[in-house]
N, C-alpha and C positions, 0 to 999 in steps of 0.2 A: 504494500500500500504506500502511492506515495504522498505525504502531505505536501502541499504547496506552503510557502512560508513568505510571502511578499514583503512584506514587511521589514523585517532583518536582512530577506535578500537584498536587498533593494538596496537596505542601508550599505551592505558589502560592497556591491557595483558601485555607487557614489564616492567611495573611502577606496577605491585599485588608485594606486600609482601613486597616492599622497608624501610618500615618504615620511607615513606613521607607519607606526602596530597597529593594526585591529585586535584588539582586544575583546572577545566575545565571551561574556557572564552568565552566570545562572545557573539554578540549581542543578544538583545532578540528575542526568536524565530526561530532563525536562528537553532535550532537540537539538542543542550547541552543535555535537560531532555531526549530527544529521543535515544539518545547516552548513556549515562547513562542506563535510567533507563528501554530500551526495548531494545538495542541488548549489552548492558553489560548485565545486566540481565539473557538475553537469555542464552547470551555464559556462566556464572554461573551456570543456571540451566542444561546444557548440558553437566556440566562434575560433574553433582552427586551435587554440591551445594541446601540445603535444603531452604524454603521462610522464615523458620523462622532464616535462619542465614544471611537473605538480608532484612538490616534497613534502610527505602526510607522515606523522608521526606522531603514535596519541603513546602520551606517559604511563596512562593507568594500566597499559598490556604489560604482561610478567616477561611480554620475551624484550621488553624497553627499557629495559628496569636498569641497566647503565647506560643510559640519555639523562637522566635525571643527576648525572655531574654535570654540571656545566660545561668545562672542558671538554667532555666525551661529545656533549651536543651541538657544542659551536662545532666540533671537530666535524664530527658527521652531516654535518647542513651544509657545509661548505665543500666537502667531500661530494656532493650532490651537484653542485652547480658547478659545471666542467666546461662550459661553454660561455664566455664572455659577451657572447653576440646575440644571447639568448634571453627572455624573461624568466624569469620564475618565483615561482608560488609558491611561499613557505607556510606549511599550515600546521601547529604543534598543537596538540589537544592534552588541556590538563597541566598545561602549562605551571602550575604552581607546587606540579611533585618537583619540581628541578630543584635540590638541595642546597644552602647555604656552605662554600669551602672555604677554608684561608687561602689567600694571593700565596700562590706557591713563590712567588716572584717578591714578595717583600714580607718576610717570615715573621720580622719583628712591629709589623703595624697589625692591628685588629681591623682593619677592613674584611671584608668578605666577598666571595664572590658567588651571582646567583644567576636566577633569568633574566633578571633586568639587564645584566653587564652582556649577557648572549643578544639578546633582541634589541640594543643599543648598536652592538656591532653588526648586526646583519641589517638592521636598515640604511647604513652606511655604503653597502655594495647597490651600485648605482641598478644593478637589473635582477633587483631582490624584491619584493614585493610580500611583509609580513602577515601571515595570522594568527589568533593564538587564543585560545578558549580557556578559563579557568574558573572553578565553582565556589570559589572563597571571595568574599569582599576585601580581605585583608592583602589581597595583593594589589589592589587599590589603592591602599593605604598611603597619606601624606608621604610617606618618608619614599613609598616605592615608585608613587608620580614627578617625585623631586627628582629622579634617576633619571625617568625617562624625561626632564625639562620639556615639558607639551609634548611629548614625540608619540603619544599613543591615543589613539578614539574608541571608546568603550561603545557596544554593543550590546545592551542588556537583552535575552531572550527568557520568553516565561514558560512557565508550561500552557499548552493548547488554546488559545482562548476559545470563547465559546462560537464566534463564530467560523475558525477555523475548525474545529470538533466538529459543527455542523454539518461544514462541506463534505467530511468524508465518511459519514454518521450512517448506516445503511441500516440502521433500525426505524419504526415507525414516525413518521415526524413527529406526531405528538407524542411520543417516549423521547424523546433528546433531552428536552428540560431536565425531567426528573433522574435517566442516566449522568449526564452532567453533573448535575449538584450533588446526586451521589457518590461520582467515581473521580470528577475531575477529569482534568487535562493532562496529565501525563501521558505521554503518546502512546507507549506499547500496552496500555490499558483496552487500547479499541482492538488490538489484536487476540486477547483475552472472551471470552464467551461466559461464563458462569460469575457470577457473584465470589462464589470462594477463589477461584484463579484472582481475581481483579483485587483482593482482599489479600490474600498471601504474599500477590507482589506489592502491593502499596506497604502493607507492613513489613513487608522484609527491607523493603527501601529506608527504611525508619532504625530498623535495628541492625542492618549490614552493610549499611552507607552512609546515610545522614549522621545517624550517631557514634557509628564508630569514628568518622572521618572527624567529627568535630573533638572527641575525647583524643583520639591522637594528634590533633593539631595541638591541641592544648593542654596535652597534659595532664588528663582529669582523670583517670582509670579509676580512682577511689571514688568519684563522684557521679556514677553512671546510675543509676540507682537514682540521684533526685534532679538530675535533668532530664531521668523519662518520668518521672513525677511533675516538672515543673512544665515539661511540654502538653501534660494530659489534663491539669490548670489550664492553662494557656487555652486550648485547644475547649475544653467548658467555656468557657467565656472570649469566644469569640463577640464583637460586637458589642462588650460591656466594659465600660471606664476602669481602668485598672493603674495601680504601681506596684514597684516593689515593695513597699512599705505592707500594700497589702496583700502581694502573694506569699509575702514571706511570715502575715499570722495567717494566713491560711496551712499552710507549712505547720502551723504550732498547735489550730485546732482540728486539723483533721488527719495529718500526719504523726501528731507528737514528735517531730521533728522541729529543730532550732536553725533555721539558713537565714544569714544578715540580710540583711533589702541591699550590702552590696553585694553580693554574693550572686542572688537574685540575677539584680541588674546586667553584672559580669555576665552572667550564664544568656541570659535576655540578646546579648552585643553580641556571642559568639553563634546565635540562631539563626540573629540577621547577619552577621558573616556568612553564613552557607547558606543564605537565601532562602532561608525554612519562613522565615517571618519578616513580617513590616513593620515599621511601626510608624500610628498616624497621631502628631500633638494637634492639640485641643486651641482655635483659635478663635477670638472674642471679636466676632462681625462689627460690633459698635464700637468697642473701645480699639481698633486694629492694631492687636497686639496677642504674641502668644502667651498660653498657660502652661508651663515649665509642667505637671501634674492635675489629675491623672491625665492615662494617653488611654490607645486603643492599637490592639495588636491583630493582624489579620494573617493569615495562613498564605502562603505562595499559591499553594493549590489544596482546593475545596476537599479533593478526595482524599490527600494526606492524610487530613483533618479529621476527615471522618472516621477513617482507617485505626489514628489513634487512639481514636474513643470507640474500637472495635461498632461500629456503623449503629452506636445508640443512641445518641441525641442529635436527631433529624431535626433539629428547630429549622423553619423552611425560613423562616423571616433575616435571623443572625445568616446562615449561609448565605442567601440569596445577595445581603445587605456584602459581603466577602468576597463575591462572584463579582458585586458590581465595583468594590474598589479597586479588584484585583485589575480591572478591565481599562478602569481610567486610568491607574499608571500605566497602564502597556499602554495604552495610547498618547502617552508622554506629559500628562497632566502634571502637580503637584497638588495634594489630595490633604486635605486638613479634617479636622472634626471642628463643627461650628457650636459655639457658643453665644447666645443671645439671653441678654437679661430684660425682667420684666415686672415691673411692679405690680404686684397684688396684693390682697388685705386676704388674713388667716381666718379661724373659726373668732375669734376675739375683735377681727375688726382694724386688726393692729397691719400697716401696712411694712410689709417684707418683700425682698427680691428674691425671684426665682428664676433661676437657670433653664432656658428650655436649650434643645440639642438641635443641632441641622445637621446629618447624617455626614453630608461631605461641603469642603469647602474647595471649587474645583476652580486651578489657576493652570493655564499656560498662556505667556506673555503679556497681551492686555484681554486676553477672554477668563472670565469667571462665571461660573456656575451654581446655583444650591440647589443641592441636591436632597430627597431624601426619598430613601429606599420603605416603601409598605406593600404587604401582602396585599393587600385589600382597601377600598377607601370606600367599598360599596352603604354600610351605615355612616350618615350622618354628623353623628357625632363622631367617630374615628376618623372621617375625613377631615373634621374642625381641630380633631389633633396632632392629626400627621402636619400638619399644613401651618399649625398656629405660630409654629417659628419663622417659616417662611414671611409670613404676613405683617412681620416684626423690624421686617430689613432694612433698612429706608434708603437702598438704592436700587438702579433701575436693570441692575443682571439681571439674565434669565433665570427662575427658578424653575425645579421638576423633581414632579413626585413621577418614582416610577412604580410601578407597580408590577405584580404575578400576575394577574389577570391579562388575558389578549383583547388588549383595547385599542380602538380607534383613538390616534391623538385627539387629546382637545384641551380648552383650556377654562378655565374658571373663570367669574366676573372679578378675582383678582388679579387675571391674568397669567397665574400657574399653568405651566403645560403637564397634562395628566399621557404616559407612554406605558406602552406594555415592556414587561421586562427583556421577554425575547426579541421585541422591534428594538429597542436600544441596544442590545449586544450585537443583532445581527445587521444594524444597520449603523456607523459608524459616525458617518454624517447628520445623522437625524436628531444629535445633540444640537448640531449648527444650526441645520436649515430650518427645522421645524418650530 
């Protein structure tokens, strides 16, 4: 099966010949090597590109396992490109197993050398053309952008959105929603048939990948035990205001366990290192300014999530609300939780502020959005609450409730646009135009 990926492709062909690195992210699994290395590829081989001037080399295979010196790699990539007169396509998957060494060359400095110093010198050969996939944030990191002085453009790839999952969905159309939200976007998922297959690979992903890979990046062997605790937290409350302050007494009364709120936090930084989670702070529409605490943490993908909490708490609302943020960052948004205050008088009379919520606060460049995500707005009163912070706003964005129901756009005498949930993911523009 092949999935089409426009998107990412696209951004590839724009970024040939820049005399950067492409850097391509994302969880593991989630499509990078696929990207890369079968419809880049493809599209190479389609415009005359020859196999011997396409250099593919993914870290994570056992027979690779000395490419990950640096030395050995620069050695062999360059070992590759035998022809001067030639282009070629360097494409390293996993990029970030390449091991830190001492400068054999200066014994008494603590420099070190890694990938950055290999993909430094091979963008240097004038008929070299870099790529390089890696599923840690932390190669990102200040100190390893400071290496490459601007010399690399990041790629972020998600798992499946929904309406790529659509396109190649051969189950009933109306079964796709609820497959979806159940299993997620993980690609080799669609190649799976049974509920238990889709379930034993999502969970093994979790305990022979995600989590090993983050305990051995970091060093936590003793602590594996309450970071699959802290994910299956995390993974409850999706879509509900959270800190560490409060998953760590959660830790105290339902675990009888003591873990600091930094500890917490730590554990929190190294999820969204390996692109298991997001996380979205909490921003004050009136006062335009952020709230340091609480945030809101969302899952990379729905079916992970689910998988965690071995497929028990279906709340359709919390996923759906997961599905749609995961949606606007792939579509390159930046994504806030809105805060709006509002004066009202209590059972006594006595007048108090209350905080209502606007689900998302959606920015790229000068377009904004508010958004909020509801199953239903068919009663009355539900619709006067999903809405009541929208109506609070006092500038002239667009707002939109979206909604589970397959609805004809329209819009209220406030002017809110009411969408079905499936026409906003499967239609991209219809945040703009409509």
């Amino acid at each position: 099966m092949e999935i089409n990926r426009p998107q990412y492709l696209n951004q590839l062909i724009k970024k040939m010949h820049n005399g950067r690195v492409k850097i391509v992210t994302g969880i593991r699994r989630c499509g990078k090597s696929y990207l890369l290395f079968d419809l880049f590829v493809k599209y190479l081989r389609e415009r005359g590109v020859c196999d011997e001037q396409i250099i593919t080399l993914a870290l994570d295979e056992i027979g690779n396992l000395p490419y990950r010196n640096p030395f050995a790699l620069d050695a062999y990539i360059r070992g590759k490109m035998t022809d001067a007169t030639k282009q070629y396509y360097v494409m390293i998957d996993e990029i970030q197993f390449v091991s830190l060494v001492p400068n054999p060359y200066d014994k008494d400095s603590n420099v070190e050398i890694g990938f950055a110093d290999v993909l430094l010198g091979l963008i240097k050969i004038p008929n070299a053309d870099v790529y390089v996939t890696g599923s840690n944030s932390k190669m990102l990191s200040s100190d390893i952008l400071t290496q490459f002085r601007d010399r690399g453009d990041e790629i972020r790839v998600y798992p499946l959105s929904y309406a790529e999952f659509y396109s190649v969905y051969t189950g009933k159309p109306q079964n796709a929603w609820r497959e979806y939200y159940t299993y997620g976007g993980m690609p080799l998922t669609l190649s799976l048939d049974t509920h238990e297959e889709k379930s034993k690979y999502l969970k093994d992903l979790f305990t022979k990948t995600y989590l090993r890979d983050v305990v051995e990046r970091h060093d936590v062997r003793h602590e594996t035990e309450i970071l699959g605790d802290l994910l299956n937290v995390v993974s409850s409350s999706i879509g509900s205001l959270t800190n560490p302050n409060k998953l760590s007494n959660t830790f105290v009364t339902e675990k009888q366990i003591r873990v600091t709120s930094g500890t917490i936090e730590t554990y929190l930084d190294y999820f969204q290192d390996a692109f298991l989670l997001e996380k979205s702070q909490r921003y004050d529409v009136k006062g335009k300014k952020y709230l340091k605490t609480p945030v809101k943490y969302y899952f990379t993908d729905i079916g992970l999530r689910n998988a965690r909490l071995n497929f028990r708490q279906q709340e359709e609302p919390h996923i759906m609300e997961n599905i749609i943020y995961n949606d606007l960052v792939r579509r390159g948004f930046d994504v806030d939780v809105g805060v709006i205050e509002k004066n009202v008088r209590d059972e006594n009379d006595k007048r108090i502020r209350k905080q209502l919520e606007v689900d998302f606060v959606v920015n790229r460049g000068s377009q904004r959005y508010y958004i909020q995500s509801a199953l239903s707005i068919e009663d009355p009163e539900k619709r006067k609450q999903e809405t009541s912070s929208l109506c609070l706003i006092p500038d002239s964005f667009k707002k939109v409730v979206v909604v589970k129901d397959n609805v004809e756009p329209w819009r209220d005498e406030n002017g809110i646009l009411y969408i079905g949930v499936e026409q906003f993911l499967l239609e991209e523009e219809a945040l703009i135009v409509l």
